[in-house]
C-alpha positions as CSV (number, residue, x, y, z in Angstrom):
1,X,201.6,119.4,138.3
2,X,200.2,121.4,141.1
3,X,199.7,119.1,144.3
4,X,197.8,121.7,146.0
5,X,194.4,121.2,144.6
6,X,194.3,117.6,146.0
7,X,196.1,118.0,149.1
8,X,193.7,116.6,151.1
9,X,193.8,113.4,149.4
10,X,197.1,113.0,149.0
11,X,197.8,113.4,152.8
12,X,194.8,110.6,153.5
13,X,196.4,108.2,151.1
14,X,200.2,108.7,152.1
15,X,199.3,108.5,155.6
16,X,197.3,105.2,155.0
17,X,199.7,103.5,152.4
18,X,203.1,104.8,153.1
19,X,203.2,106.0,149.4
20,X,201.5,107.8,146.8
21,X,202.1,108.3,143.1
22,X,201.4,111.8,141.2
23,X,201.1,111.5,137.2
24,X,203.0,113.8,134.9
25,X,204.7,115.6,137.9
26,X,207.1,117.7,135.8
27,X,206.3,118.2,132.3
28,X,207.9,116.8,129.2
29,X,210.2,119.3,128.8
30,X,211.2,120.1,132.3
31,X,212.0,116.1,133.1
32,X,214.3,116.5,129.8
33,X,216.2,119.2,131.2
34,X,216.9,117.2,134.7
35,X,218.2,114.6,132.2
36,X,220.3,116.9,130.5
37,X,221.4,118.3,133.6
38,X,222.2,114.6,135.0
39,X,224.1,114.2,131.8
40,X,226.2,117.6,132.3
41,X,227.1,116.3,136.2
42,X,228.5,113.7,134.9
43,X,230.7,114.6,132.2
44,X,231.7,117.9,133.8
45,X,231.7,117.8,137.1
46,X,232.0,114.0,138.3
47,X,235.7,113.4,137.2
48,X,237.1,116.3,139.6
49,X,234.9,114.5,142.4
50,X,235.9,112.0,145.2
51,X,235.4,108.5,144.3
52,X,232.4,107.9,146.8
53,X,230.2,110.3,144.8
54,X,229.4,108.0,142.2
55,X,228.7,104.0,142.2
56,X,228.7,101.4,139.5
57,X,227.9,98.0,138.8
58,X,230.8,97.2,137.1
59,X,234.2,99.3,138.4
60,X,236.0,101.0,135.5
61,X,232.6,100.3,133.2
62,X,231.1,103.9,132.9
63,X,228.1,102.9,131.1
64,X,227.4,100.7,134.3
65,X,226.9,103.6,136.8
66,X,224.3,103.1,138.9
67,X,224.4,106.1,141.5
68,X,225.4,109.4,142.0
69,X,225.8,111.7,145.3
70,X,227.1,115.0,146.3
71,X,224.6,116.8,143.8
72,X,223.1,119.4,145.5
73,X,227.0,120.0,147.3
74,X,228.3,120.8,144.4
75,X,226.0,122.0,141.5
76,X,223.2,125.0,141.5
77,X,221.3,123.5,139.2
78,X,220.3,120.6,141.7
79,X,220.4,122.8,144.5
80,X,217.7,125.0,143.3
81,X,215.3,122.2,141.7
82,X,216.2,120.3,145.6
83,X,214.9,123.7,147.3
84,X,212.2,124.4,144.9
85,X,208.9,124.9,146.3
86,X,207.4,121.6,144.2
87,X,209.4,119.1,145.7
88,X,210.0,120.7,149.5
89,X,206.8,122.2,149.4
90,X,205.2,118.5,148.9
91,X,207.6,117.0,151.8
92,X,206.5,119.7,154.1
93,X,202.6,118.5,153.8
94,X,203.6,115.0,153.8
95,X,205.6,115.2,156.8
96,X,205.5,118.1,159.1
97,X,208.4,120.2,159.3
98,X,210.7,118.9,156.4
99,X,214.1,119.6,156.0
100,X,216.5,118.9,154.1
101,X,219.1,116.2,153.8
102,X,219.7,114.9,150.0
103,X,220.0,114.3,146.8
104,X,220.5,111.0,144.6
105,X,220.4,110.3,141.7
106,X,220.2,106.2,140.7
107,X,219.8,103.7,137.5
108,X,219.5,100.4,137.0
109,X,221.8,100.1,133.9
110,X,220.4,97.4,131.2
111,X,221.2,93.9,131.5
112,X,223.7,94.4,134.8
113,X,221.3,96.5,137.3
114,X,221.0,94.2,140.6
115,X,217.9,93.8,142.3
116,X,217.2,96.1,145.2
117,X,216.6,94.0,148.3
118,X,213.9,94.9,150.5
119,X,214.5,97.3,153.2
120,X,213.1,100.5,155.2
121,X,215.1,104.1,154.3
122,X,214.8,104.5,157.8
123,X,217.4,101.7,158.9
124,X,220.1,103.8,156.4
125,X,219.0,107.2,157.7
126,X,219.5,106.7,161.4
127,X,216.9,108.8,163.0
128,X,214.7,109.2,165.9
129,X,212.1,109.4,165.6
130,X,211.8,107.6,162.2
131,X,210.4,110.4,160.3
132,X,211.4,111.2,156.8
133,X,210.9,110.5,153.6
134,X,212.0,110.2,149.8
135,X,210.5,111.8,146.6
136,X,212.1,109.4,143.8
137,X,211.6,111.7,140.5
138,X,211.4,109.0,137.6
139,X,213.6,110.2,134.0
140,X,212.7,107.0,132.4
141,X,209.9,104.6,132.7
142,X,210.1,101.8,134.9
143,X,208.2,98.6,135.3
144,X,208.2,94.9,135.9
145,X,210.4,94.1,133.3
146,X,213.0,97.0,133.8
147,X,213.1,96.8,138.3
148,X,210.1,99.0,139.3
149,X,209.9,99.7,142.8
150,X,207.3,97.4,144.8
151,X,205.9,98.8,147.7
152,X,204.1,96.8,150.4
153,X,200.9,99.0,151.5
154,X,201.0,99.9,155.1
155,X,204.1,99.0,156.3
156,X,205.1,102.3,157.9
157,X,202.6,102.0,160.2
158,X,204.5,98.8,162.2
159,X,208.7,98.8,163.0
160,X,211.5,99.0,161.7
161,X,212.2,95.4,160.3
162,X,215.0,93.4,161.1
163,X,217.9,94.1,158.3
164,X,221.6,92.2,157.8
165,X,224.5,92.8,155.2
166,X,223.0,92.3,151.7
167,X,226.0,92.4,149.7
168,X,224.2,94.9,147.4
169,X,225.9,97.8,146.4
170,X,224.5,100.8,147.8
171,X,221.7,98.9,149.1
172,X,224.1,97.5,151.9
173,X,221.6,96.2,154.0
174,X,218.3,93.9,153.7
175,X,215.0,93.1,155.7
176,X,215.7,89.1,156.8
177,X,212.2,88.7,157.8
178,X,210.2,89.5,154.4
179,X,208.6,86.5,153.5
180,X,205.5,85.2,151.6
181,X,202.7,87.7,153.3
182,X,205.1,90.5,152.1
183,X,205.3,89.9,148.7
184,X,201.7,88.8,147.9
185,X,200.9,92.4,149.7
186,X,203.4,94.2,147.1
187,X,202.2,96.6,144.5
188,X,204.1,97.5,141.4
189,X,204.6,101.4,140.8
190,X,204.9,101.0,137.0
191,X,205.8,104.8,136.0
192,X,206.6,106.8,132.9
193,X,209.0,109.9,132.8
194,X,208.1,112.9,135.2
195,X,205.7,110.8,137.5
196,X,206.4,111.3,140.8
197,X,206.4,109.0,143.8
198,X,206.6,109.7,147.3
199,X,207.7,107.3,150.0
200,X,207.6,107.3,154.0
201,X,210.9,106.0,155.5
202,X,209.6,102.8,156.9
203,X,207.7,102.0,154.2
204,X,209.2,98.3,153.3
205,X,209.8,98.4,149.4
206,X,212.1,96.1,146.9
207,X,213.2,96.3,142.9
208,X,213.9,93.6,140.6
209,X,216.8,93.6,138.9
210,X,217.1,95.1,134.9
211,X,217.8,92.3,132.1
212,X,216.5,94.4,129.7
213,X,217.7,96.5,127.5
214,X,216.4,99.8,128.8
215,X,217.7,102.0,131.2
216,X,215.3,102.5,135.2
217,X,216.7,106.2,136.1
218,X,215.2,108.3,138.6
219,X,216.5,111.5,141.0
220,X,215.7,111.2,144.5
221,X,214.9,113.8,147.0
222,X,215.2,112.8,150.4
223,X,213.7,114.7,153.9
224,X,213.7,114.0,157.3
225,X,211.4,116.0,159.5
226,X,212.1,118.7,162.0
227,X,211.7,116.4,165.6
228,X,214.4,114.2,164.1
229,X,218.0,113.7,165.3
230,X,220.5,111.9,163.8
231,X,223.6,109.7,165.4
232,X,226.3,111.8,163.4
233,X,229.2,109.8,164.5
234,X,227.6,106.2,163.9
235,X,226.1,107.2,160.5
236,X,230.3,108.4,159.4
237,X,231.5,105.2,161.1
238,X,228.8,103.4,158.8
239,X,229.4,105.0,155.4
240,X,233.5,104.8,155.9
241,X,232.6,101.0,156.5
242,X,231.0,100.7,153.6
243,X,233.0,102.3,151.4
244,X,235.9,100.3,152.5
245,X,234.4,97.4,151.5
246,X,233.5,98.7,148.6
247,X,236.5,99.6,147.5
248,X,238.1,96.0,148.6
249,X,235.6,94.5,146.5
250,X,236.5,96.6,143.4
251,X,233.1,98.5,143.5
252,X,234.5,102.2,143.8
C-alpha cells in the first residue's frame, strides 16, 4: 500500500488519536515472505545467539516463544525491510525526523500467551522528549479472542502514566493508575495479516492474553525522533536488571 496518497489524513488522525491503522499494508505475498524469513531467523540464526535475543513463555518450550530481538543486528533481510522506504518513510511523516532504533518481532503463542498490561513505549524507551513511535506489522490476524492490542484514543496527548513491576515478561512494567475511564475509552484493533498499525510512544494501550488456539504474531518497527536523547547508562542498568530476573525466574 502506498501511504502517500492519504498522507494528509493519516497525519490528522495519528496526531488526534495516537494511532492509526492502514489495511493490506504489505501484500499477500510479501507478509508470507517476512514469515518465512521470521521462520529462517529462528532455525538458522537464533541458536548461535545470546540468550537475551529471544523470550518465551515457557523456558526450554520452543513452541512457547514469544519474542525475538537483535534482528536487524544480525540479518540483511530485516535490515533492509527495517530501512526500507515504506516503513521509515511512514515514521518520518508521522514523527519528524525519525531514526532508527529497532526491531522486534513478538507472538502470543496459543493457549500460554499472557496478557500485555497496560503501559506507554515511552516509559521503556527512556527519552526526552517523549517522541517516538512503533510500527507493529501484523503476520497473523489478531482480535478479541486471540489478545489484540486495545488502544485508548488520545492518550499521547497527557503524561507519561505512573508504571510499577508487572511481573510480565517483556512487558516488565505496568500503568498503576488505569482504571474504569480507561478501559471504557479502549478500542480494539482487530487486524488481518499485512495491516499495519502505527502507535505514538505515550499512547496508553493493553492485550489480552491468547486461550485460543491460534497464534497473535506481528514484527515491530520501532523510531524515536531526531530532538531525542536517551539515558544510555540507565536504559543498560535497566535491561541487565531485567534480564537477571529473568533468568532467576527460569524465563531465559
Amino acid at each position: 500500500m502506498d501511504w502517500k496518497p492519504n498522507a494528509g489524513q493519516i497525519k490528522q488522525d495519528f496526531d488526534r488519536d495516537g494511532y492509526i491503522i492502514l489495511r493490506n499494508y504489505l501484500s499477500t505475498q510479501k507478509t508470507a515472505e517476512v514469515r518465512e524469513n521470521v521462520e529462517r531467523f529462528v532455525s538458522d540464526l537464533l541458536p548461535g545467539l545470546p540468550n537475551d535475543h529471544a523470550y518465551y513463555e515457557v523456558k526450554d518450550a520452543a513452541e512457547t516463544l514469544m519474542r525475538l530481538h537483535g534482528m536487524t543486528e544480525n540479518d540483511d533481510y530485516f535490515r533492509e525491510l527495517y530501512r526500507d522506504e515504506q516503513f521509515l518513510g511512514l515514521a518520518h511523516h508521522l514523527i519528524d525526523g525519525a531514526r532508527e532504533s529497532m526491531m522486534q518481532w513478538f507472538d502470543k503463542p496459543p493457549r500460554v500467551g499472557s496478557a500485555t498490561p497496560p503501559h506507554q513505549d515511552g516509559f521503556y524507551f527512556m527519552l526526552e522528549p517523549n517522541e517516538a513511535l512503533t510500527l507493529w506489522l501484523a503476520i497473523d490476524s489478531a482480535d478479541e479472542e486471540n489478545g489484540c492490542i486495545r488502544y485508548v484514543p488520545g492518550s499521547h496527548r497527557r503524561d507519561m502514566r505512573p508504571h510499577r513491576p508487572s511481573g510480565v515478561l517483556g512487558f516488565s512494567q505496568g500503568i498503576t493508575d488505569f482504571g474504569d475511564e480507561d478501559a471504557a475509552a479502549e478500542v480494539s484493533m482487530i487486524v488481518e495479516p499485512g495491516d499495519l498499525i502505527a502507535h505514538h510512544c505515550l499512547t496508553i494501550h493493553r492485550a489480552d492474553a491468547n486461550p485460543s488456539d491460534r497464534h497473535r504474531a506481528a514484527l515491530g518497527f520501532h523510531y524515536h525522533g531526531e530532538r531525542t536523547v536517551a539515558d544510555p547508562q540507565r536504559r543498560e542498568a535497566y535491561q541487565k536488571q531485567l534480564v537477571k530476573q529473568w533468568e532467576a525466574e527460569g524465563k531465559l
